[in-house]
C-alpha positions as semicolon CSV with decimal commas, in nm:
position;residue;x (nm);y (nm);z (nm)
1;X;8,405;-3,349;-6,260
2;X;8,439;-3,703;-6,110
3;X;8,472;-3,960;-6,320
4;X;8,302;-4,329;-6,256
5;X;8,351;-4,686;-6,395
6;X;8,051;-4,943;-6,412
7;X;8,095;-5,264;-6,227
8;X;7,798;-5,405;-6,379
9;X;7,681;-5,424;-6,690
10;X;7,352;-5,507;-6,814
11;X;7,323;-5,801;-7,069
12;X;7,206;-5,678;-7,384
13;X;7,244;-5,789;-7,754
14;X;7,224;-5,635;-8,132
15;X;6,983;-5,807;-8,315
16;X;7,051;-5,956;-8,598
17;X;6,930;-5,920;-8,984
18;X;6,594;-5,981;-8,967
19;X;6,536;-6,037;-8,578
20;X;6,196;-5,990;-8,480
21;X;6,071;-6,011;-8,116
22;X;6,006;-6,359;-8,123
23;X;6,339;-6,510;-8,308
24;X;6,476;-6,270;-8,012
25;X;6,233;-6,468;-7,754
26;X;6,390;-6,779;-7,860
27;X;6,699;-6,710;-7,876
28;X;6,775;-6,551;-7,547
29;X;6,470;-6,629;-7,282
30;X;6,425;-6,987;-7,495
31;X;6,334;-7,156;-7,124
32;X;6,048;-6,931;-7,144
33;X;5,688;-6,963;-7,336
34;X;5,744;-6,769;-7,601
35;X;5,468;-6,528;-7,511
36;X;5,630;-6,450;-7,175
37;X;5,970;-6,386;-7,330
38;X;5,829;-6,168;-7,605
39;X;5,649;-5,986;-7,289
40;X;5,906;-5,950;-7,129
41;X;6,206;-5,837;-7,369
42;X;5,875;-5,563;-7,469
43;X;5,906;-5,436;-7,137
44;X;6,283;-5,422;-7,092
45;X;6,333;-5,295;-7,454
46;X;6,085;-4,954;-7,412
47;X;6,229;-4,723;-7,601
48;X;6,239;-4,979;-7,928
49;X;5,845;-5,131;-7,851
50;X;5,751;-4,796;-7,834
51;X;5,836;-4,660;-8,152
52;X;5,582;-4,592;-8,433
53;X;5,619;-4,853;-8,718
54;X;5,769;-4,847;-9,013
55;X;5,488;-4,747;-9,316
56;X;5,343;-5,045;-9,510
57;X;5,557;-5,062;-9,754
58;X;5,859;-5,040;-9,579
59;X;6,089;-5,346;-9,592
60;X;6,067;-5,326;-9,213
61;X;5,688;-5,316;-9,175
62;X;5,533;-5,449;-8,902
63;X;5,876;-5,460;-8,716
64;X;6,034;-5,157;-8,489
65;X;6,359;-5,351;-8,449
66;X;6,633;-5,168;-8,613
67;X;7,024;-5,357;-8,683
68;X;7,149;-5,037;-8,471
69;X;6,922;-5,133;-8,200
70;X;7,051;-5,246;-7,840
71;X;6,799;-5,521;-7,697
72;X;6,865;-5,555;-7,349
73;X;6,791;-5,945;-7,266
74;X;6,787;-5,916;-6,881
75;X;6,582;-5,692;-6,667
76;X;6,691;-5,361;-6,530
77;X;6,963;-5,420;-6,177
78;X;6,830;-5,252;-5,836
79;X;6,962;-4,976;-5,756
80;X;7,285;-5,006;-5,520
C-alpha cells in the first residue's frame, strides 16, 4: 500500500455554538450578499444542507448545523 501526503488543503471551519448558515455567511464570505454566501457555503457544505432537520422541539430546530460539523468555506480544488 502506498502511502500519500496532501499538499493542499481545503479551507474549512467548525462552527461555532449556535452558528447558523447565515452568522457562517458573514463571517467567512462577508464580501458577499448574504444570500450568495448562504448559497454558496449550501452548496459546498452537501452533506450538512442535506440532512433532515432536527424535530420541532429540538433545541436545534430549524438548523442542520451540528458543533461536530466541518463547514468547508471555499469551493472544492480541480482536480490535478
Amino acid at each position: 500500500m502506498s502511502s500519500s501526503v496532501l499538499s493542499v488543503v481545503r479551507k474549512s471551519i467548525l462552527p461555532r455554538q449556535g452558528d447558523n448558515w447565515a452568522s457562517i455567511a458573514k463571517r467567512e464570505l462577508a464580501e458577499l450578499p448574504e444570500a450568495d454566501a448562504v448559497s454558496q457555503l449550501q452548496s459546498w457544505n452537501l452533506h450538512v444542507f442535506m440532512r433532515a432537520p432536527a424535530d420541532k422541539g429540538s433545541a436545534r430546530a430549524g438548523n442542520p448545523i451540528l458543533p461536530s460539523d466541518v463547514i468547508f468555506v471555499e469551493p472544492p480544488r480541480p482536480a490535478e
